[in-house]
MOPAC internal coordinates of N, CA, C and O (Angstrom, degrees):
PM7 1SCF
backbone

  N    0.0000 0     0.00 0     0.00 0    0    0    0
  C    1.4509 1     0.00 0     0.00 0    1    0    0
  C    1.5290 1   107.84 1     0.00 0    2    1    0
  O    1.2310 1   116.75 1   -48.76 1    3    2    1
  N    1.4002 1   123.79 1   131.24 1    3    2    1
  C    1.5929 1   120.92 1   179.35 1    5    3    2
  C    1.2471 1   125.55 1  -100.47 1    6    5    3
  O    1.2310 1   109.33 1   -28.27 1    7    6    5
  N    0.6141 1   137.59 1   151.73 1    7    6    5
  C    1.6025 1   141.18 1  -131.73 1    9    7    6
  C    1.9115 1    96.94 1   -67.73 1   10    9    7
  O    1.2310 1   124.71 1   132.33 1   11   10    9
  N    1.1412 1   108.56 1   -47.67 1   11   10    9
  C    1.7557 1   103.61 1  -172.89 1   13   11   10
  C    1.2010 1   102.78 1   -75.44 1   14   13   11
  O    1.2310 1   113.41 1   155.73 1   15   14   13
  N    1.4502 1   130.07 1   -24.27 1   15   14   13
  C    1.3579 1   108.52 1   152.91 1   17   15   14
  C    1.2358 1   141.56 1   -91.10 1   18   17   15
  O    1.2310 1   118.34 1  -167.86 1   19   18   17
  N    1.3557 1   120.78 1    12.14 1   19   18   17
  C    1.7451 1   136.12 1   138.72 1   21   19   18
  C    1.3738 1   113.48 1   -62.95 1   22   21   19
  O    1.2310 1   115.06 1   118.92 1   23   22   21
  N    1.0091 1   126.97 1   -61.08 1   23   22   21
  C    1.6258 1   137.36 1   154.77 1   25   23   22
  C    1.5415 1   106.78 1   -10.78 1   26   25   23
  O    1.2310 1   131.55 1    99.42 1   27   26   25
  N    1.4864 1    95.31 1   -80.58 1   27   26   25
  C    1.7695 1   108.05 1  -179.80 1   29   27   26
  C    1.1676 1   107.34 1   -46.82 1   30   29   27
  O    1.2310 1   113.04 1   141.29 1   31   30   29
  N    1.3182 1   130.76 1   -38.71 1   31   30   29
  C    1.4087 1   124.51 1  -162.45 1   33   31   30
  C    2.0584 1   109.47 1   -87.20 1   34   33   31
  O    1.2310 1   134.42 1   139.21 1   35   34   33
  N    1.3381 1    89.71 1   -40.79 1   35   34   33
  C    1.5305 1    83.40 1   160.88 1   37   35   34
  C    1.2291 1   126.98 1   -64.36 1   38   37   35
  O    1.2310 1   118.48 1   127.85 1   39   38   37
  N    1.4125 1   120.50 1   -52.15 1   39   38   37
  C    1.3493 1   112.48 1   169.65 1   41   39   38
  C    1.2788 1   123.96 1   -63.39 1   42   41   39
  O    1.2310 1   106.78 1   154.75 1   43   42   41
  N    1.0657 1   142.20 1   -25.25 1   43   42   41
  C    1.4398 1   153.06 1   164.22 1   45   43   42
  C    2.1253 1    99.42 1   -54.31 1   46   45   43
  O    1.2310 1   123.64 1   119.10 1   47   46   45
  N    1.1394 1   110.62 1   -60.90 1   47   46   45
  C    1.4420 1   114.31 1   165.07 1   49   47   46
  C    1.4421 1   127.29 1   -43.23 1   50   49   47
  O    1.2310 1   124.20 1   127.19 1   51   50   49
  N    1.5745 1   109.55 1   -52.81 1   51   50   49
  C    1.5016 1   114.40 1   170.69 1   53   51   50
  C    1.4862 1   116.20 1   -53.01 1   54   53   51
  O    1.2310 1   127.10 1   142.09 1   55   54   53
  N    1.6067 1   103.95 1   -37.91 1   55   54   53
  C    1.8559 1   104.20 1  -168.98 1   57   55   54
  C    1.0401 1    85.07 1   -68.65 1   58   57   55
  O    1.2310 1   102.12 1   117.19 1   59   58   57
  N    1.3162 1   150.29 1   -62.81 1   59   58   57
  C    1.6016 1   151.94 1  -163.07 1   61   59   58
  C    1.5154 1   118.26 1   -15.79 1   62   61   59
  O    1.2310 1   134.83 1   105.29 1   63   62   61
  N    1.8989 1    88.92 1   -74.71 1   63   62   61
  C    1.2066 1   122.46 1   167.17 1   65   63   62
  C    1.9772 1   118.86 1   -32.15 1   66   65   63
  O    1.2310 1   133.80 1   120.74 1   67   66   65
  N    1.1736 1    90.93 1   -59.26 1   67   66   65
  C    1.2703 1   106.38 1   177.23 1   69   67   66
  C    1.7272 1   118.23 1   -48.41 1   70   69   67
  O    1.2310 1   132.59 1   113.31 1   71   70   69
  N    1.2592 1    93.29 1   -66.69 1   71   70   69
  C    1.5819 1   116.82 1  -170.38 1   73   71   70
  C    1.5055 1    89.93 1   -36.72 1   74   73   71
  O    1.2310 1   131.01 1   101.73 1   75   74   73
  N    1.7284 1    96.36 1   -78.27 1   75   74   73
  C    1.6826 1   110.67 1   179.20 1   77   75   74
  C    1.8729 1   123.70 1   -37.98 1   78   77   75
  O    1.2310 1   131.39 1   147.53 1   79   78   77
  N    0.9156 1    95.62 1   -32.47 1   79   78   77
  C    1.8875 1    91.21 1   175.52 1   81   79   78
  C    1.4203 1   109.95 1   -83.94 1   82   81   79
  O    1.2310 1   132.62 1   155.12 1   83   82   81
  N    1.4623 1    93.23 1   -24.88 1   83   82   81
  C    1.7430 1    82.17 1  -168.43 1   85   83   82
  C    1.9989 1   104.40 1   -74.04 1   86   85   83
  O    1.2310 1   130.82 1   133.86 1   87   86   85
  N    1.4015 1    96.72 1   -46.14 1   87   86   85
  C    1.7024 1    98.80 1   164.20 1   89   87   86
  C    1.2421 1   115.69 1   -21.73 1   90   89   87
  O    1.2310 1   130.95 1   102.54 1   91   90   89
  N    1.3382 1    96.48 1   -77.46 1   91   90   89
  C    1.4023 1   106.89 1  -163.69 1   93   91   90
  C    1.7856 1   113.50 1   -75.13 1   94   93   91
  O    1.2310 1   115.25 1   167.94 1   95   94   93
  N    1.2489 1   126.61 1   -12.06 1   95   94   93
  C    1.8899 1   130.46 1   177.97 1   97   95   94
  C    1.4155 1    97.12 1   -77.11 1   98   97   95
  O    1.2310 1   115.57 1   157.78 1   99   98   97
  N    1.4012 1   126.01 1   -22.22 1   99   98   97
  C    1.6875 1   122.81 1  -176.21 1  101   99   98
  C    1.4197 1   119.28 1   -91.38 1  102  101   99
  O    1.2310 1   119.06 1  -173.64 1  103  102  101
  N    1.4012 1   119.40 1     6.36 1  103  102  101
  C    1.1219 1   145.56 1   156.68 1  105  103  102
  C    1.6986 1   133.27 1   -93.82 1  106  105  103
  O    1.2310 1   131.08 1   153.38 1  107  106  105
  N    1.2590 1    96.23 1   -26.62 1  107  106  105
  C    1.6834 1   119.91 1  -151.51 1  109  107  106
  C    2.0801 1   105.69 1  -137.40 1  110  109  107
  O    1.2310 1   129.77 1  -118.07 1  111  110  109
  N    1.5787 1    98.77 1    61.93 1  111  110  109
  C    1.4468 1    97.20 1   171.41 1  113  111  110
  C    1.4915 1   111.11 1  -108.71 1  114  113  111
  O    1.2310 1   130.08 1   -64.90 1  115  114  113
  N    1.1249 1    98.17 1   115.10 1  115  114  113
  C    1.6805 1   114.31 1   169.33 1  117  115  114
  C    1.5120 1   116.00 1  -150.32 1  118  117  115
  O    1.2310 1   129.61 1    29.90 1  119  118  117
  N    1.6858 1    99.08 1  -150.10 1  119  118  117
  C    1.6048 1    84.15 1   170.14 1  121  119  118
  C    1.5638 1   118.61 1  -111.23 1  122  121  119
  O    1.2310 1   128.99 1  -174.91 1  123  122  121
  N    1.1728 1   100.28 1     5.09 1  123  122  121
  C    1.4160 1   112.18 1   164.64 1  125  123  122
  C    1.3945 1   132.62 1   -70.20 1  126  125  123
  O    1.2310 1   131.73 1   129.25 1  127  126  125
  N    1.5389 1    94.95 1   -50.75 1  127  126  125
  C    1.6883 1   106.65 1   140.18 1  129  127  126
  C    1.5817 1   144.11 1   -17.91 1  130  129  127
  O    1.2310 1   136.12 1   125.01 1  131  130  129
  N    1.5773 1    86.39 1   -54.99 1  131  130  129
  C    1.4279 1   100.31 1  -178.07 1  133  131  130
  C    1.2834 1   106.06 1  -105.54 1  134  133  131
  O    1.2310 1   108.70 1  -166.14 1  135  134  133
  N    1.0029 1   138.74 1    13.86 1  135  134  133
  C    1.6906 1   154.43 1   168.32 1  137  135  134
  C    1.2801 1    96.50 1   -83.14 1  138  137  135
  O    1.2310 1   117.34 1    92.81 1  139  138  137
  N    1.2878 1   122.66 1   -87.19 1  139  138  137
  C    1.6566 1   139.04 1   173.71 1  141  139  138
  C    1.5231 1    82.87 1   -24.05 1  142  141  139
  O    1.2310 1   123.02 1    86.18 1  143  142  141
  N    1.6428 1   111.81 1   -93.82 1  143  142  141
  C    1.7369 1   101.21 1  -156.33 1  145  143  142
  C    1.7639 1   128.50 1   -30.81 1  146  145  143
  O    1.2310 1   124.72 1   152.90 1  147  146  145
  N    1.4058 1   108.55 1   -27.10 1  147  146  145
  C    1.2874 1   108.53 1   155.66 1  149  147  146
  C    0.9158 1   155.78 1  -114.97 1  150  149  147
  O    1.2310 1   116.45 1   173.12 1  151  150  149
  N    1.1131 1   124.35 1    -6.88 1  151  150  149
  C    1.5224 1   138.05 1   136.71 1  153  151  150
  C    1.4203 1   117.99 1   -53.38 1  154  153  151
  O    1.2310 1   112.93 1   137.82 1  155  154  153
  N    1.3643 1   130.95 1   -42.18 1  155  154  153
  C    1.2260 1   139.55 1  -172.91 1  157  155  154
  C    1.3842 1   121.73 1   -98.24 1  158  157  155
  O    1.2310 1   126.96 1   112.92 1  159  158  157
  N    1.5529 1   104.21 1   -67.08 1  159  158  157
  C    1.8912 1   107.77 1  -162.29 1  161  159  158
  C    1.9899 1    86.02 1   -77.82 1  162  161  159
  O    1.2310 1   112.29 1    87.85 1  163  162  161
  N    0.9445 1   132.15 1   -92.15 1  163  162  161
  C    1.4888 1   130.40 1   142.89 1  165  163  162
  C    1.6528 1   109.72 1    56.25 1  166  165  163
  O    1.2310 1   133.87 1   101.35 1  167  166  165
  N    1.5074 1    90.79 1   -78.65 1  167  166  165
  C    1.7381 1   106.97 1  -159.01 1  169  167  166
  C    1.4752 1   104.63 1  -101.87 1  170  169  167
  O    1.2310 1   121.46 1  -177.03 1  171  170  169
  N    1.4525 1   114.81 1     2.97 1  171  170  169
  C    1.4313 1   137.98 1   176.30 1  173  171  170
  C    1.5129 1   109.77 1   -66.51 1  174  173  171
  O    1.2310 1   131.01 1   118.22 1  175  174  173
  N    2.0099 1    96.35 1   -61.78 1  175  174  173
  C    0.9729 1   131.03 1  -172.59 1  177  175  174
  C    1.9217 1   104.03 1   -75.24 1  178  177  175
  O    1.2310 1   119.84 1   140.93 1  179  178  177
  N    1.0500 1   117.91 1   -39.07 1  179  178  177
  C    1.1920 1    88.15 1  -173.87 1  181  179  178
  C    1.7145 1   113.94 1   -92.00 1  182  181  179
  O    1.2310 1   123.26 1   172.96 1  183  182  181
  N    1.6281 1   111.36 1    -7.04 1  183  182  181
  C    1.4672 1   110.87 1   176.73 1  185  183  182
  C    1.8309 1   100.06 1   -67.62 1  186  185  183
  O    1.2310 1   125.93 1   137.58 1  187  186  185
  N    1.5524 1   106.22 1   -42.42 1  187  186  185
  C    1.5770 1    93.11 1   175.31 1  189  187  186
  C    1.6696 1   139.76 1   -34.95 1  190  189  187
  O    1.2310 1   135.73 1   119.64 1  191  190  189
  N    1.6384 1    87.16 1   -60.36 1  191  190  189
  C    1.4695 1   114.00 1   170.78 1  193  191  190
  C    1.3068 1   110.09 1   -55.38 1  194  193  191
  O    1.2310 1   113.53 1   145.08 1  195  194  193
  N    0.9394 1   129.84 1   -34.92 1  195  194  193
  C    1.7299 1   129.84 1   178.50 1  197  195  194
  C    1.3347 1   116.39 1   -86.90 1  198  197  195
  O    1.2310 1   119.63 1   152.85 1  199  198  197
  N    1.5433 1   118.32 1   -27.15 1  199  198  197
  C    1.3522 1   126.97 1   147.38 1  201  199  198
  C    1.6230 1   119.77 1   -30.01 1  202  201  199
  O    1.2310 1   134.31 1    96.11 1  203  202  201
  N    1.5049 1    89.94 1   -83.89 1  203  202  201
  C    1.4670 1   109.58 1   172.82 1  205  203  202
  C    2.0156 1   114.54 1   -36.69 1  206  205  203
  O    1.2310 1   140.42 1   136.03 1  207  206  205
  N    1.1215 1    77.98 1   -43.97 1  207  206  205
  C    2.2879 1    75.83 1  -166.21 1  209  207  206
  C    1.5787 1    90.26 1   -71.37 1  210  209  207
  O    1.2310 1   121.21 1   152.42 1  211  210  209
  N    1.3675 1   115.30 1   -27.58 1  211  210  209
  C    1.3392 1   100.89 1  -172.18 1  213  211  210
  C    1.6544 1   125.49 1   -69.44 1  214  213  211
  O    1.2310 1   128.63 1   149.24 1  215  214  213
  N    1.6425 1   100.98 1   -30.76 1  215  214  213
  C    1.3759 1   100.36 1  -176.81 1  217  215  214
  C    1.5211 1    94.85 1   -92.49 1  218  217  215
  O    1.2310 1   107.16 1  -161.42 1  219  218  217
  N    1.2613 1   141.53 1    18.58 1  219  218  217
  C    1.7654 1   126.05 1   171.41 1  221  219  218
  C    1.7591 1    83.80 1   -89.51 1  222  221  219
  O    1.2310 1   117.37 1   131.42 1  223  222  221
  N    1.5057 1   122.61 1   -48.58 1  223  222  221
  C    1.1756 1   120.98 1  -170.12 1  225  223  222
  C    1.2894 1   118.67 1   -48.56 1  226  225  223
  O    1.2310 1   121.66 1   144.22 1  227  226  225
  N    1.4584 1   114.43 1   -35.78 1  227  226  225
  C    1.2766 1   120.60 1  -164.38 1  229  227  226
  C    1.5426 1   105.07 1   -75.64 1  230  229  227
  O    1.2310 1   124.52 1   139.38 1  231  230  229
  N    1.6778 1   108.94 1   -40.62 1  231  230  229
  C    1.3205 1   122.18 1  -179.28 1  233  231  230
  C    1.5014 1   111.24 1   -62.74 1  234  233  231
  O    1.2310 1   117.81 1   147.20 1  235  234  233
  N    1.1620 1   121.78 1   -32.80 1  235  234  233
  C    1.5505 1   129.51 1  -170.13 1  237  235  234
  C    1.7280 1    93.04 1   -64.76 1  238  237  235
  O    1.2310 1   119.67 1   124.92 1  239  238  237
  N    1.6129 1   118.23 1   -55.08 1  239  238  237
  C    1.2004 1   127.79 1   172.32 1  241  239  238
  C    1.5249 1   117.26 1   -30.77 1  242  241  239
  O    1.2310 1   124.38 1   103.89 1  243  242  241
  N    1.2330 1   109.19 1   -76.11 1  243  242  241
  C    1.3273 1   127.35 1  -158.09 1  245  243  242
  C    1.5763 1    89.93 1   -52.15 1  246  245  243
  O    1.2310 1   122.74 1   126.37 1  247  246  245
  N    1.3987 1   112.36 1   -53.63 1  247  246  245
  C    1.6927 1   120.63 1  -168.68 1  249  247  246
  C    1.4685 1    96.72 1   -58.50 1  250  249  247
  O    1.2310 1   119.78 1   122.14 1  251  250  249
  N    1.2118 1   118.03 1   -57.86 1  251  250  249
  C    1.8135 1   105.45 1   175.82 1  253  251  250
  C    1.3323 1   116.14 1   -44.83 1  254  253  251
  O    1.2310 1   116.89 1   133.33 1  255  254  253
  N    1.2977 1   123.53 1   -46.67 1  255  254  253
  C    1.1457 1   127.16 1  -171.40 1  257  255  254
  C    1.8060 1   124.08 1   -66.01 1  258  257  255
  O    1.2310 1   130.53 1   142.74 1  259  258  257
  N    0.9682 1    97.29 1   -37.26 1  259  258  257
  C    1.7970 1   131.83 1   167.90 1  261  259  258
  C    2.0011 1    91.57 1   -58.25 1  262  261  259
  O    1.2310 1   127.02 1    92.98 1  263  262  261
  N    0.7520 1   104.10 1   -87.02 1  263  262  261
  C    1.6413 1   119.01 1   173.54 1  265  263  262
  C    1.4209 1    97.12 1   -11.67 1  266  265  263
  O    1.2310 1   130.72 1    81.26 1  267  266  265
  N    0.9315 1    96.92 1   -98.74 1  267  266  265
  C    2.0312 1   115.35 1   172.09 1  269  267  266
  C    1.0389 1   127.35 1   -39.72 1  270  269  267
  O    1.2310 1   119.47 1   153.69 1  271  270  269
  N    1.0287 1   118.62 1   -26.31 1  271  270  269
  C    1.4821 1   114.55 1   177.96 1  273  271  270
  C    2.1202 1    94.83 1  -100.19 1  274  273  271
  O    1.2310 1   127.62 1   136.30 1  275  274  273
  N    0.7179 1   102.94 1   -43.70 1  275  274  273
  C    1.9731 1   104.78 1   166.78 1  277  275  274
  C    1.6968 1   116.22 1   -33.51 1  278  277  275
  O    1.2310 1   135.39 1   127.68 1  279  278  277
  N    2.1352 1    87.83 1   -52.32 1  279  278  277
  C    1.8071 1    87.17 1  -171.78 1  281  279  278
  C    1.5385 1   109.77 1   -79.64 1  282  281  279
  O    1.2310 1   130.33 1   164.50 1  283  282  281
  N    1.8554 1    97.69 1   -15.50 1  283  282  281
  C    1.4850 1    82.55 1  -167.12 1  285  283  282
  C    1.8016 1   114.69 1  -117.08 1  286  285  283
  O    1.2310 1   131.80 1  -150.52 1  287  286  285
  N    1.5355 1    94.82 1    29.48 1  287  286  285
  C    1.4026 1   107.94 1  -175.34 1  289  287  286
  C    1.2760 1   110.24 1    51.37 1  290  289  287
  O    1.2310 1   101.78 1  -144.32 1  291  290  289
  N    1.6055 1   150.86 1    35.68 1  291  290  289
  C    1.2193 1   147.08 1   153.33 1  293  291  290
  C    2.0903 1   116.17 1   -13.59 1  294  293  291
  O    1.2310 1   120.10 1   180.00 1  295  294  293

């Protein structure tokens, strides 16, 4: 799988996520509710997002690396 389509697939997952909690949090207010939203949907969401920056980072890498090793015949 290559990286923009790991990307896609996470982000495609997060909207998921989303859609689905939000359904179901407009039904479901308590404090359990809001427990789950942060402990859970929350730390879901931000391991994703850090997912994601990680593999553009990685890609930015590889492309530097590709670069450099191209000009300098590695």
């Amino acid at each position: 799988m290559s990286d923009a389509s790991s990307k896609a697939k996470l982000k495609e997952t997060l909207r998921t996520m989303h859609e689905q909690w939000n359904g179901l949090k407009s039904e479901w207010r308590d404090s359990a509710s809001e427990t789950m939203q942060r402990d859970a949907v929350d730390s879901a969401d931000d391991a994703v997002r850090m997912a994601i920056l990680a593999l553009e980072q990685i890609g930015e890498a590889i492309a530097r690396a590709r670069h450099e090793c191209g000009a300098n015949e590695c």
